[in-house]
ROMI-19512 format. One line per 8 residues: number of its first residue (from 1); their letters; for each residue x negated, y, z of C-alpha. Coordinates in Angstrom, 2 decimals. Layout:
N
NUM	A	X Y Z; ... .
This chain:
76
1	XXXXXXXX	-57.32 94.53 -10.61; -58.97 96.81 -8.29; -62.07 96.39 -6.30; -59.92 96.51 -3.31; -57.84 93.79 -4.26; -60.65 91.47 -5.14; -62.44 92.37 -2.04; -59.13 91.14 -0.35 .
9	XXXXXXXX	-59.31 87.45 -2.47; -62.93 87.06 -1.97; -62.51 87.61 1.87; -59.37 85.06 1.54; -61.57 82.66 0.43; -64.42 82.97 2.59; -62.31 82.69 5.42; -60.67 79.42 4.17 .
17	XXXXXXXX	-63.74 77.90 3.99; -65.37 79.08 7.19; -61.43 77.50 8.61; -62.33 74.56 7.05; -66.22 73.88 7.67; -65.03 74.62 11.94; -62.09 71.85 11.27; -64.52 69.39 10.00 .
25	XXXXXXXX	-66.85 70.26 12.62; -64.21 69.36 15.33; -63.15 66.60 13.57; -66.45 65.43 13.76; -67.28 66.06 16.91; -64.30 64.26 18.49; -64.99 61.03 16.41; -68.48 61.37 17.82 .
33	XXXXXXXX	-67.16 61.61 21.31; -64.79 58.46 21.14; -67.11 56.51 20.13; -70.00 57.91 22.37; -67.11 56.88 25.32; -66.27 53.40 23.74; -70.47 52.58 23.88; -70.18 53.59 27.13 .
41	XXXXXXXX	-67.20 51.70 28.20; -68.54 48.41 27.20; -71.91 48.34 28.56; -70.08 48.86 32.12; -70.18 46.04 34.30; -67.14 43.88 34.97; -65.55 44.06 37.93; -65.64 40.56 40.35 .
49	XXXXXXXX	-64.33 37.37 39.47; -64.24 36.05 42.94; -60.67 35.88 44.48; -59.96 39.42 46.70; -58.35 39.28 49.63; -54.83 39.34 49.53; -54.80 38.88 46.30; -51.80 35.96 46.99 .
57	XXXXXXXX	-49.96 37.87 49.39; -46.16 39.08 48.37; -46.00 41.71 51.16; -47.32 45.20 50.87; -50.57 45.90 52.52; -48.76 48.43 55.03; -46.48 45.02 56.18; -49.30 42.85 56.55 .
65	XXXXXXXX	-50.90 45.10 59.06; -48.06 45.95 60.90; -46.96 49.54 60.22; -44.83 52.15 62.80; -41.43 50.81 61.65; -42.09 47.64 62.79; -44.66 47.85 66.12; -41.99 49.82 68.33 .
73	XXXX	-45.92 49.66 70.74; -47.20 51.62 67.93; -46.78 55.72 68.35; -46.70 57.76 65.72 .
């Protein structure tokens, strides 16, 4: 074997683990991120209980309010 060819494998596997030691830093990273989100997520408040307006109605808010195709008054 010549130098140059074991200069070759020991680059090879250098490289493989410098590959690997970046992949477990992202892997890391991204677990650290979800669950930095999730902590965040739950210590939001909830939105209101009380009953919104509307909140019963079957019509779409434009309907309700009386939109252009149905006020001939109304100009667009």
């Amino acid at each position: 074997m010549t130098s140059f060819a074991a200069s070759q494998t020991l680059a090879a596997a250098s490289t493989s683990w410098l590959f690997t030691g970046v992949g477990v830093v992202i892997v890391a990273v991204l677990i650290g991120a979800f669950w930095f989100g999730s902590r965040r997520a739950t210590r939001k408040p909830m939105p209101p209980q009380e009953p919104q307006p509307g909140a019963d109605s079957w019509q779409p808010p434009e309907a309700s309010q009386g939109s252009a195709r149905t006020d001939p008054d109304r100009r667009a």
